[in-house]
C-alpha positions in Angstrom: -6.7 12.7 21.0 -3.1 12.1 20.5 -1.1 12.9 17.8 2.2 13.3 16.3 3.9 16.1 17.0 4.8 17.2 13.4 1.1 17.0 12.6 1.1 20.5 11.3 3.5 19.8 9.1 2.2 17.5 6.7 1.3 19.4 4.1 -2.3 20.3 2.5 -4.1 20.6 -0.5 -4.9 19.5 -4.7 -2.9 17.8 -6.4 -2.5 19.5 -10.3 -4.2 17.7 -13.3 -0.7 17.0 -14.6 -0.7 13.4 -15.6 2.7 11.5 -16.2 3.0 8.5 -18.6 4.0 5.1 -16.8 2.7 3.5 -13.6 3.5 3.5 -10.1 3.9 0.2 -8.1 3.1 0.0 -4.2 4.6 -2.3 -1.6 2.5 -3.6 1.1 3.6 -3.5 4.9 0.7 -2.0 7.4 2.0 0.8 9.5 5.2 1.1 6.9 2.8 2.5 4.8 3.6 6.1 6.4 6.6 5.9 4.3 5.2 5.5 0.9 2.2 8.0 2.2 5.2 10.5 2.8 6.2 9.6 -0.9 3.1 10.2 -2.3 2.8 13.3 -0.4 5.8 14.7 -2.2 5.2 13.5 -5.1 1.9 15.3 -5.6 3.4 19.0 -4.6 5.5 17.9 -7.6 3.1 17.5 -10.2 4.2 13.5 -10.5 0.9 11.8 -10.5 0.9 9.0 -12.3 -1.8 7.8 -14.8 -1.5 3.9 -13.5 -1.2 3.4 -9.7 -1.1 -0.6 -8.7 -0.9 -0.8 -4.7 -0.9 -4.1 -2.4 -2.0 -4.0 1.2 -1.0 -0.5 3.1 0.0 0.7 -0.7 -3.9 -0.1 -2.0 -4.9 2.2 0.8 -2.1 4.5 0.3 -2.9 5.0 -3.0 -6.7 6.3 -2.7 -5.4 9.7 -1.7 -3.2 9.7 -4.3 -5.3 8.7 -7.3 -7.8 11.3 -5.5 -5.3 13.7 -5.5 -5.5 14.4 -2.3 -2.2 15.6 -0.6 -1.3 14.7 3.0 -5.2 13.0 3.4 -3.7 9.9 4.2 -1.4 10.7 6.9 -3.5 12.8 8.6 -6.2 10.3 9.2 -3.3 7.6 10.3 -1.3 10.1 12.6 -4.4 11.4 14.0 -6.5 8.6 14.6 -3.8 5.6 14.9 -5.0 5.3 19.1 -8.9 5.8 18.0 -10.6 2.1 18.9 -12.9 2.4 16.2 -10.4 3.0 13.2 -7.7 0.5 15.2 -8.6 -1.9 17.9 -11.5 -3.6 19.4 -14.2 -1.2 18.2 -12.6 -2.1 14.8 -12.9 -5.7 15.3 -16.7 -5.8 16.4 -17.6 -3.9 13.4 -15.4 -5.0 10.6 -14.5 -8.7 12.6 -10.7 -7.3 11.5 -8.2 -4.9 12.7 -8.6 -2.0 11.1 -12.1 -0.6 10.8 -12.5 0.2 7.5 -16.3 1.2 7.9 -15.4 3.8 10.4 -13.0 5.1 7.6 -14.7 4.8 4.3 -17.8 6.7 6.3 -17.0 8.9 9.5 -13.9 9.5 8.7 -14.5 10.4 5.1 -16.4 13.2 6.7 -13.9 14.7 8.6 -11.2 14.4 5.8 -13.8 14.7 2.6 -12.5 12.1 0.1 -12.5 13.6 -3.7 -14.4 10.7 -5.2 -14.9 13.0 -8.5 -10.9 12.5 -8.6 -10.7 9.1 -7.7 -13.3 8.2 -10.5 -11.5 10.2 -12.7 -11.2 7.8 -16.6 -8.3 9.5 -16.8 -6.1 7.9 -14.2 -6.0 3.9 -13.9 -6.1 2.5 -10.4 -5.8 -1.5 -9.4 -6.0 -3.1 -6.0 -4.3 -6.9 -5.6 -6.0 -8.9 -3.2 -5.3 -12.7 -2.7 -7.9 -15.4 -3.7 -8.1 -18.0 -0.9 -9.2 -20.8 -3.6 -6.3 -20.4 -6.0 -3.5 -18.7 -3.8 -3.2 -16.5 -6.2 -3.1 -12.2 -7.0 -5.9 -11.0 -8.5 -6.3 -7.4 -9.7 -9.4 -5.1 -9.2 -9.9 -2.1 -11.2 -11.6 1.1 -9.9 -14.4 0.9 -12.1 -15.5 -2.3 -10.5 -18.3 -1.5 -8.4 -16.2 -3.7 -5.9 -13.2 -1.8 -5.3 -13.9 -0.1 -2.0 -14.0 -4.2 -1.1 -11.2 -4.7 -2.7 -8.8 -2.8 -1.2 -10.9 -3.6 2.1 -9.3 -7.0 0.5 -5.9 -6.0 0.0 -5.3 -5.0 3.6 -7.1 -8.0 5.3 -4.6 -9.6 7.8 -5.0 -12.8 7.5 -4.9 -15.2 10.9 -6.3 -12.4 13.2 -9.1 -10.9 10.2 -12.3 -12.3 8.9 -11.7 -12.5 4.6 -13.7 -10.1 2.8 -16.0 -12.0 0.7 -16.3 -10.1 -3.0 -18.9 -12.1 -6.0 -19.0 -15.3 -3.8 -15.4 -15.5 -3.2 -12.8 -15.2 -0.3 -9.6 -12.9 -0.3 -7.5 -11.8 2.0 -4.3 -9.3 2.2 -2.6 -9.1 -1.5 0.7 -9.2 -0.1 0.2 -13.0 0.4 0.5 -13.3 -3.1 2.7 -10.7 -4.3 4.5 -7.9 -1.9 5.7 -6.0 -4.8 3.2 -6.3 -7.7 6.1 -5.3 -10.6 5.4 -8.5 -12.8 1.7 -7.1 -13.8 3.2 -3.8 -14.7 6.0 -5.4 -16.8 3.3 -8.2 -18.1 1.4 -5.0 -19.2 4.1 -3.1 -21.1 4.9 0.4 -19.0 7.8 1.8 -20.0 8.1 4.0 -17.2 7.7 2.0 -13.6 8.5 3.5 -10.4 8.4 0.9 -7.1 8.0 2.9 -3.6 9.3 -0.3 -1.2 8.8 0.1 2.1 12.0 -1.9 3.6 15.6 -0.6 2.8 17.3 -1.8 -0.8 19.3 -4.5 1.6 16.2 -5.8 3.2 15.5 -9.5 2.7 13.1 -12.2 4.8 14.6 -14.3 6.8 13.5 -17.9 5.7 11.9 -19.8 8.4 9.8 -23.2 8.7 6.0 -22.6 7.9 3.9 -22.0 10.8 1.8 -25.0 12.0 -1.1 -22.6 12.5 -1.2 -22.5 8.5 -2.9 -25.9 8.0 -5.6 -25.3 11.3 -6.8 -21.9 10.2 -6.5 -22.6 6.5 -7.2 -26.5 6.2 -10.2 -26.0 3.7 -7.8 -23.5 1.3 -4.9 -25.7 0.4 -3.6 -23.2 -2.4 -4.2 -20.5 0.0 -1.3 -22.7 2.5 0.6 -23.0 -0.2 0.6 -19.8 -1.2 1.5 -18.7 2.6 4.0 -21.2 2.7 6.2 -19.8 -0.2 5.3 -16.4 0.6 8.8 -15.4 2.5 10.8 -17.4 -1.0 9.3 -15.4 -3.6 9.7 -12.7 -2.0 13.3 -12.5 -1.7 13.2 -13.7 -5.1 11.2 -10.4 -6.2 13.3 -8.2 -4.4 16.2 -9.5 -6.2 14.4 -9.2 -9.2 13.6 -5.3 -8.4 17.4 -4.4 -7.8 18.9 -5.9 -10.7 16.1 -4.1 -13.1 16.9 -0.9 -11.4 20.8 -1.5 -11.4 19.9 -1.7 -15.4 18.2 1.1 -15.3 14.7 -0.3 -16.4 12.7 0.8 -13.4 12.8 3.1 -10.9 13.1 2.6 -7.2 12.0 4.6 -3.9 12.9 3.0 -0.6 14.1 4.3 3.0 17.4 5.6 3.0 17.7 3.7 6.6 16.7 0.6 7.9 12.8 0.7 9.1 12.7 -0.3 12.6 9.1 -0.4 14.0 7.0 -3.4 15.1 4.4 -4.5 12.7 1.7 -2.6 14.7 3.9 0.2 15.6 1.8 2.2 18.3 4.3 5.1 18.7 3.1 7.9 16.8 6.7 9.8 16.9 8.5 6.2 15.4 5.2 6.7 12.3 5.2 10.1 11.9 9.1 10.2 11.6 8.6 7.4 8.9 6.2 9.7 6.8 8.4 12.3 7.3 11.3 10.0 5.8 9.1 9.2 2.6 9.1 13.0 2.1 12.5 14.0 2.4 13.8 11.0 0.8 11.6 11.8 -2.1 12.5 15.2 -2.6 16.0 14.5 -2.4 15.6 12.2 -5.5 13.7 14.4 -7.5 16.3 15.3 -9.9 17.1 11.6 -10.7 13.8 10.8 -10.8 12.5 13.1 -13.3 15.4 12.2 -15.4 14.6 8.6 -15.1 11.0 9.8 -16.9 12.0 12.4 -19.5 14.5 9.6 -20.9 
């Protein structure tokens, strides 16, 4: 099967039972999820594993490995198995009525790449998932001692138009992001003092504001939070992102993001364009190392 070319390069192994105070916030963003992977990755080898993790989308799933303490887990199973039906395509969608099969990776490929559920379950460490509810329009957060959470992040990354909603305790959600892209309020609403946000669109990067799709109201006509929520979605975004830079330019959190634009489609297919982007959330994070660690011993 195809693969990246660097394959052998992403790195193996346990992350240390170092934990470090404060919590780490994941942006959504499907395949631009190699990026913060390639964070995470470097983070690990680094001893920086946070004891809160909150990821949205591509960050929820991102952040299993992590939490697990698993490094380079992640990216192996996207860079090997981007072109595998079953994980990505029709095969996905006849299982898991979605397009990613999440079935095929919480099972078969949890066998090739053995996920460390003793770390993941770990008290220790706090992990959250944000998923949107289609009856309110809004974020909610799943812990991962719910008995729910595999759902949840299931959740988290559900596309909506093109993905069936995952249904958890007799309601409907669908991909976080709707919601909230960058889920910083709940970590400032819950008093960390040290909060590091991996984006995964350059500092600059801002959505262009368009008129709402009429699609909205036909797919969505019984959920009219759920359009609303949709509707604002590009709006509050910006404003978040604004939010984000001027609470780093004080200092009060810390930021990760590509040091260049992210140019891929939102499917990317080319496994040298994802590969090259994990290998960009690596190098970027080692580069900021020094700041970063300054940023947490202050």
């Amino acid at each position: 099967m195809e693969q990246y070319s660097g394959f052998d390069e992403i790195p193996h192994g346990d992350a240390s039972d170092i934990l470090t105070p404060g919590c780490l916030v994941l942006e959504g963003g499907a395949w631009r999820g190699l990026y913060t992977q390639g964070v995470l990755d470097a983070l690990m080898e680094n001893d920086i594993n946070f004891e809160t993790t909150i990821g949205v989308s591509a960050g929820a799933m991102s952040a299993m490995g992590y939490v697990a303490g698993q490094i380079g887990r992640c990216a192996r199973i996207n860079l090997r198995h981007r072109h595998d039906p079953k994980y990505v395509g029709l095969g996905a969608y006849r299982v898991d009525h979605g397009i990613t099969g999440f079935t095929y990776l919480f099972d078969t490929l949890s066998e090739e790449e053995p996920f460390r559920e003793d770390r993941f379950y770990d008290p220790r460490r706090k992990f959250f998932a944000v998923a949107t509810n289609m009856e309110t329009g809004e974020a909610e957060y799943f812990e991962k001692s719910s008995p729910d959470i595999l759902q949840a992040i299931r959740a988290s990354a559900t596309v909506p138009y093109i993905s069936e909603p995952v249904e958890i305790n007799g309601s409907k959600y669908l991909d976080g992001g709707c919601a909230v892209r960058v889920p910083l309020p709940w970590a400032l609403e819950h008093d960390y003092e040290k909060i590091v946000v991996v984006r995964t669109r350059a500092r600059d990067y801002r959505k262009a504001i368009i008129p709402p799709l009429p699609l909205i109201e036909r797919e969505y006509r019984n959920y009219p939070r759920f359009q609303k929520c949709l509707r604002e979605e590009r709006v509050n975004y910006n404003v978040l992102l604004d939010m984000v830079d001027a609470m780093e330019e004080n200092g009060r959190i810390f930021v990760i993001a590509p040091s260049q634009p992210v140019k891929m489609a939102r499917f990317e297919k080319d496994l040298e364009v994802l590969g090259n982007l994990w290998k960009l959330g690596y190098e970027d994070t080692k580069e900021i190392l020094p700041a970063l660690k300054k940023y947490l011993e202050k």
